[in-house]
C-alpha positions in Angstrom: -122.6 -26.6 -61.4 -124.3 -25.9 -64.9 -127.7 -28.0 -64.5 -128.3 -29.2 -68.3 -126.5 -30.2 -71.6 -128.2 -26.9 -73.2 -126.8 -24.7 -70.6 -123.3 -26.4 -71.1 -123.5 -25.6 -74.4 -124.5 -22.3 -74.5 -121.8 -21.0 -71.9 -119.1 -22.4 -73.9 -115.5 -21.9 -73.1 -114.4 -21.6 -69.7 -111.1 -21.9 -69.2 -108.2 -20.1 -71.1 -104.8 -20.5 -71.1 -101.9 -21.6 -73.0 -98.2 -22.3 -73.9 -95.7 -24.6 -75.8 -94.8 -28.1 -74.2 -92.0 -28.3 -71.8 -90.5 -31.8 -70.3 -92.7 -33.1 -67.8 -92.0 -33.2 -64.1 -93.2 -36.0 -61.9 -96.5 -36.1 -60.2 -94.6 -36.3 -56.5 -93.8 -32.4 -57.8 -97.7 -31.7 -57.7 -99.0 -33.2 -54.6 -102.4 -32.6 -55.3 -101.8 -35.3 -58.6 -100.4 -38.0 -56.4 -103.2 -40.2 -56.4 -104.3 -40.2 -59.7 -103.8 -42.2 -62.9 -101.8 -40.4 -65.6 -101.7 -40.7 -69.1 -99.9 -39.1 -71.9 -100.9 -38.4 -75.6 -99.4 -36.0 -78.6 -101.2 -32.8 -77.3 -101.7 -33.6 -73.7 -101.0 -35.1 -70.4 -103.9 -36.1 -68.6 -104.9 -37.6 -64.8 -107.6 -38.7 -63.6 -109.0 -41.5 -60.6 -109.7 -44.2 -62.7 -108.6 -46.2 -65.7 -111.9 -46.0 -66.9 -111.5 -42.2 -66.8 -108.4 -42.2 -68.2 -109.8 -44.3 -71.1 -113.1 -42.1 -71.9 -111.1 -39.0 -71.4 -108.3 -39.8 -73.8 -110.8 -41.0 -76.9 -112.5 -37.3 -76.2 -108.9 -35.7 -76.5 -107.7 -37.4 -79.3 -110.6 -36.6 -81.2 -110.3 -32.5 -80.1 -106.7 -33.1 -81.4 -107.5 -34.5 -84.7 -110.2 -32.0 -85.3 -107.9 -29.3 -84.0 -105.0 -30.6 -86.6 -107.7 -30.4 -89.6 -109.0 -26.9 -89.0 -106.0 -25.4 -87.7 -103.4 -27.4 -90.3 -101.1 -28.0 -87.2 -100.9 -30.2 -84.5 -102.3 -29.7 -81.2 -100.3 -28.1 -78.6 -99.4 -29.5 -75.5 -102.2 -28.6 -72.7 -102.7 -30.9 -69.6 -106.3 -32.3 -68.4 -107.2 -33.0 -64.3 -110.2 -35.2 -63.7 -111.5 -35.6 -60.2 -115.3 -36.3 -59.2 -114.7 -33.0 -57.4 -112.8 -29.6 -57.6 -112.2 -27.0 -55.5 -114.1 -23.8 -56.3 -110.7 -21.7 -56.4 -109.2 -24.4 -58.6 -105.5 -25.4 -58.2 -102.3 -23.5 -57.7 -101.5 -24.1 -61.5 -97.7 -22.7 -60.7 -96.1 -26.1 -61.0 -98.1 -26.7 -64.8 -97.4 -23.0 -66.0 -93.4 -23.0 -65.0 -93.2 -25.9 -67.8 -95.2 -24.2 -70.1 -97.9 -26.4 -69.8 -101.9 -24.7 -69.4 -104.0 -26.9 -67.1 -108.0 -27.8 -68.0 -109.2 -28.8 -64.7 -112.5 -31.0 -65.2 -115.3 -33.3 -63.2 -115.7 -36.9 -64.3 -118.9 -38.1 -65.4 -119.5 -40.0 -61.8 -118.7 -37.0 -59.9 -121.4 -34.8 -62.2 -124.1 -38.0 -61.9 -123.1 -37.5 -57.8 -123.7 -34.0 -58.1 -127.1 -34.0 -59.9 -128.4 -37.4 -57.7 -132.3 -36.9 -57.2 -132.5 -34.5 -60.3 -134.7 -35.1 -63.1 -132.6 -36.7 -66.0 -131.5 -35.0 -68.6 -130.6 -35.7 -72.4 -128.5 -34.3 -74.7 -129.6 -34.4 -78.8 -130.8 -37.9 -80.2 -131.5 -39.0 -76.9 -127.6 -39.3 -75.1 -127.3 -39.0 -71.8 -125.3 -35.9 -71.0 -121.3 -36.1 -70.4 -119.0 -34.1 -69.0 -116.5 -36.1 -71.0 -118.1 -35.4 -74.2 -117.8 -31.5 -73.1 -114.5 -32.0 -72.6 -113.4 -31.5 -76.3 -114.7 -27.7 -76.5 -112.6 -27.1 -73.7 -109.4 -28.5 -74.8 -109.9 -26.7 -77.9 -110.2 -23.0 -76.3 -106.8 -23.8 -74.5 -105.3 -25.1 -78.1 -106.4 -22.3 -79.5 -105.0 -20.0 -77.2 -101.7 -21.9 -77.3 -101.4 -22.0 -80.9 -101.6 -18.0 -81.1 -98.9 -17.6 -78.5 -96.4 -19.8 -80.1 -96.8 -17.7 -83.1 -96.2 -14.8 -80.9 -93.4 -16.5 -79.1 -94.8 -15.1 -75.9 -94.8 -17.4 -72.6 -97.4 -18.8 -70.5 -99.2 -16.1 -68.6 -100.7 -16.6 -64.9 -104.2 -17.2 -64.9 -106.0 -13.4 -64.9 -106.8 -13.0 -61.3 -109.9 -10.4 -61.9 -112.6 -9.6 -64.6 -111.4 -9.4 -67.9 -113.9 -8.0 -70.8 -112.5 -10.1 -73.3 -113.0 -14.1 -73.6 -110.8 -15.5 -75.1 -107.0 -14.4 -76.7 -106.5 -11.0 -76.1 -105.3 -10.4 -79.2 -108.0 -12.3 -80.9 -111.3 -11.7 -82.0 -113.6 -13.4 -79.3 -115.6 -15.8 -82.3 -112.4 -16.7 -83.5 -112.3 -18.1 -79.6 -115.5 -19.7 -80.3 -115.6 -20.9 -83.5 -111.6 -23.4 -82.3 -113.8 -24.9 -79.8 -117.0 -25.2 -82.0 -115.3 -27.3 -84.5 -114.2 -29.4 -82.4 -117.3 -30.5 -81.3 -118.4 -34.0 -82.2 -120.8 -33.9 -84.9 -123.9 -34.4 -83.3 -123.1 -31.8 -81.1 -122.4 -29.5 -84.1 -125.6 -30.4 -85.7 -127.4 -29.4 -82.9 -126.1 -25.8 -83.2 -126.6 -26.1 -86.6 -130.2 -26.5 -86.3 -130.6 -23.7 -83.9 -129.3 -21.4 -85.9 -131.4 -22.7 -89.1 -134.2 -22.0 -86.7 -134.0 -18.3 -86.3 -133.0 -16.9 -89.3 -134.4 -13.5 -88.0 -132.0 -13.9 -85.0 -129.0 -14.1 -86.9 -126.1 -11.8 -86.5 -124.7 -9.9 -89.7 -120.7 -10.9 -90.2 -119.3 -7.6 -89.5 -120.7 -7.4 -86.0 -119.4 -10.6 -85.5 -116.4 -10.6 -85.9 -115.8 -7.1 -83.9 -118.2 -7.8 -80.9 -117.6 -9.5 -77.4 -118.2 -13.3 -76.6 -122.0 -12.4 -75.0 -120.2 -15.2 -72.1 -118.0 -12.3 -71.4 -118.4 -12.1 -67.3 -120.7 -14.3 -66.7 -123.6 -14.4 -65.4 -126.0 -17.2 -63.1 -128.1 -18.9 -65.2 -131.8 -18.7 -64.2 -133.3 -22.4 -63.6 -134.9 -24.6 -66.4 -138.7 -25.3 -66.9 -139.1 -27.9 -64.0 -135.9 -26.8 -61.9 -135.1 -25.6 -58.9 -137.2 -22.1 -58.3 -134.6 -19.4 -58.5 -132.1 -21.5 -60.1 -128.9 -21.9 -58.0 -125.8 -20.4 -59.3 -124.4 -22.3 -62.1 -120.7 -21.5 -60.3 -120.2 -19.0 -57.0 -119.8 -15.1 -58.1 -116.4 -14.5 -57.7 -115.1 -17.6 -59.0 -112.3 -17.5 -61.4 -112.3 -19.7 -64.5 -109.4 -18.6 -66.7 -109.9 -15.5 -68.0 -113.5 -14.6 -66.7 -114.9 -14.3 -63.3 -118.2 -15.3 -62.6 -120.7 -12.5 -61.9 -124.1 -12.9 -59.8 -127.7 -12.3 -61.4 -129.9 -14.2 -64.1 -129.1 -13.9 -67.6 -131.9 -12.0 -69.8 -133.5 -14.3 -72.4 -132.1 -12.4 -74.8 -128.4 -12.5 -73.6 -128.9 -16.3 -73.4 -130.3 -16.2 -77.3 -127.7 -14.5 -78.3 -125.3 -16.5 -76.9 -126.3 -19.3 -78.6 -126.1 -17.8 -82.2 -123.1 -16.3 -81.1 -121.5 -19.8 -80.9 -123.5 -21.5 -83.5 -122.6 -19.0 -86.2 -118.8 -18.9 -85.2 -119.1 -22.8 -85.6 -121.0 -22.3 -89.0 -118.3 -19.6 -90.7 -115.3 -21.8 -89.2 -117.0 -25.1 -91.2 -117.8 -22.7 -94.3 -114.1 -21.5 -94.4 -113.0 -25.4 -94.0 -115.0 -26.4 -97.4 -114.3 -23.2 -99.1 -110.3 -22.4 -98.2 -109.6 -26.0 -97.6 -108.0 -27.5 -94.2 -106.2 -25.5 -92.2 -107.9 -22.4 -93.2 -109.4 -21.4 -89.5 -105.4 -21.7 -88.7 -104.4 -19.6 -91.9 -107.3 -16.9 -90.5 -105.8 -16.6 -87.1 -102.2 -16.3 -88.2 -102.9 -14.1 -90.2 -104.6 -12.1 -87.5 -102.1 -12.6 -85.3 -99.7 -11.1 -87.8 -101.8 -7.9 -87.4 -103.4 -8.4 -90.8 -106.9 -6.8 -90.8 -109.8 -9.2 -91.3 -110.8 -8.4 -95.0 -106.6 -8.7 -95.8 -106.7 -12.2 -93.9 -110.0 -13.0 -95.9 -108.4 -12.3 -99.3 -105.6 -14.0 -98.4 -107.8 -17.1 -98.5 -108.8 -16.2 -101.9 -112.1 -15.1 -100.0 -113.9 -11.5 -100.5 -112.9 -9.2 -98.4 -116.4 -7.1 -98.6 -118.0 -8.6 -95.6 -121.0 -8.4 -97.2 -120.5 -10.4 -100.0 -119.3 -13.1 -97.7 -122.3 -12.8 -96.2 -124.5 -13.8 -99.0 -121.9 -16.5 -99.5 -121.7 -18.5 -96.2 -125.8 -17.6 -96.0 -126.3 -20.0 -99.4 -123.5 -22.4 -98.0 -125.8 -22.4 -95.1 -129.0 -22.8 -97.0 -127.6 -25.6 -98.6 -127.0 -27.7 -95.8 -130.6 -28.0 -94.9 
């Protein structure tokens, strides 16, 4: 398991998949769901041990939803959450989810991480909270309703998970900070702020627009995260080499500190651009950007479509005094 808040944050999206909804099937059709609580909401069905999980859960996915609905100007799709304290490394056979057209987020609840972690120093998130899977959980739902929303504009049908490395993170068909920047914004805002003050931080680290929005997810394949200041010496895998989590399969080694900075602005400066196009295209805009996209328009013909410039750098210098700004 990741070992800190930071590290959570930093990985970013895990699990990919997607599809439109389909009617739901009972739980004696999943045996492996027999013994939980479900729950339903607009975008999602969702089971988990306890009411209590059920209840924290649903606030976190109703909020990915609503945040989803503002920068995407539709509603969420359909996606379907398992809690448990613990998972299986391989995950579950997914089969009876994906013939629905449903893409499953399996998740730990916030007992089963404490359970995990017993005996570990504590560790806080920003302004002091105590770190929650739960409050994770929103990023997530929002790489799979990202995903989703793209292949319903496609009409194309739920794939099967990718059972080997991929290169790319997110949507094939979509730029990997698009990818990001879905699940950034759906952050809560403390969460958001957080990035945002990292990436006011190094202003030398930044990464110019163009490269941006051409390069990889730096999480692309990735990699065991070296141990904190205070942790365990060598720093035990964050997950096993070899395990699959959607679209990416976890490779062994320690991440160079500069793969782990860059990572971080990677997702901080999706975030930023996504909440720059928000207040300068109105709602919806992120969604109007990736339809566009997804309609094979080029990026500078989907920027001037939002009455944007299309000169990247131009933009550039735009977003960058947004971003001073906000100081």
């Amino acid at each position: 398991m990741i070992t800190s808040p930071a590290q959570r944050f930093v990985l970013g999206a895990l699990i990919l998949a997607a599809a439109p909804f389909a009617a739901v099937q009972p739980a004696a059709a999943q045996p492996w769901l027999a013994d939980l609580i479900s729950a339903r909401g607009a975008s999602y069905e969702l089971y988990a041990p306890t009411r209590e999980d059920i209840a924290q859960a649903k606030r976190e996915l109703d909020f990915a939803s609503a945040q989803f609905r503002r920068h995407f100007g539709a509603p969420a799709p359909r996606i379907a959450v398992v809690m448990r304290d613990t998972n299986p490394p391989g995950g579950y056979d997914d089969s009876a989810f994906r013939d629905r057209g449903v893409p499953l987020v399996t998740w730990i609840t916030d007992r089963g991480w404490a359970a995990l972690h017993r005996g570990e120093q504590p560790v806080a998130a920003a302004g002091g909270r105590p770190h929650s899977e739960s409050h994770i959980l929103p990023h997530e739902a929002c790489h799979q309703f990202l995903k989703a929303f793209v292949d319903a504009r496609l009409g194309r049908p739920v794939e099967p998970r990718p059972r080997t490395r991929t290169p790319h993170y997110g949507h094939p068909l979509m730029p990997d900070w698009i990818d990001e920047a879905a699940a950034g914004v759906c952050e809560h805002p403390w969460e958001q702020a957080q990035r945002q003050a990292r990436l006011q931080a190094d202003p030398a680290g930044r990464i110019p627009l163009a490269q941006l929005f051409t390069m990889a997810n730096p999480n692309s394949g990735m990699f065991r995260v070296a141990a904190p200041p205070g942790g365990r010496a060598g720093g035990a895998p964050s997950v096993a080499p070899g395990t699959v989590v959607g679209a990416m399969t976890f490779g062994s080694g320690v991440r160079p500190a500069e793969q782990m900075r860059q990572s971080s602005m990677f997702a901080a400066q999706s975030q930023s651009f996504a909440n720059f196009l928000a207040e300068r295209a109105g709602p919806g805009a992120l969604g109007r950007l990736t339809q566009a996209i997804a309609d094979g328009r080029t990026m500078a013909q989907a920027l001037t479509a939002l009455e944007l410039p299309g000169e990247i750098t131009v933009l550039e210098r735009q977003w960058l005094a947004w971003l001073a700004r906000r100081r």
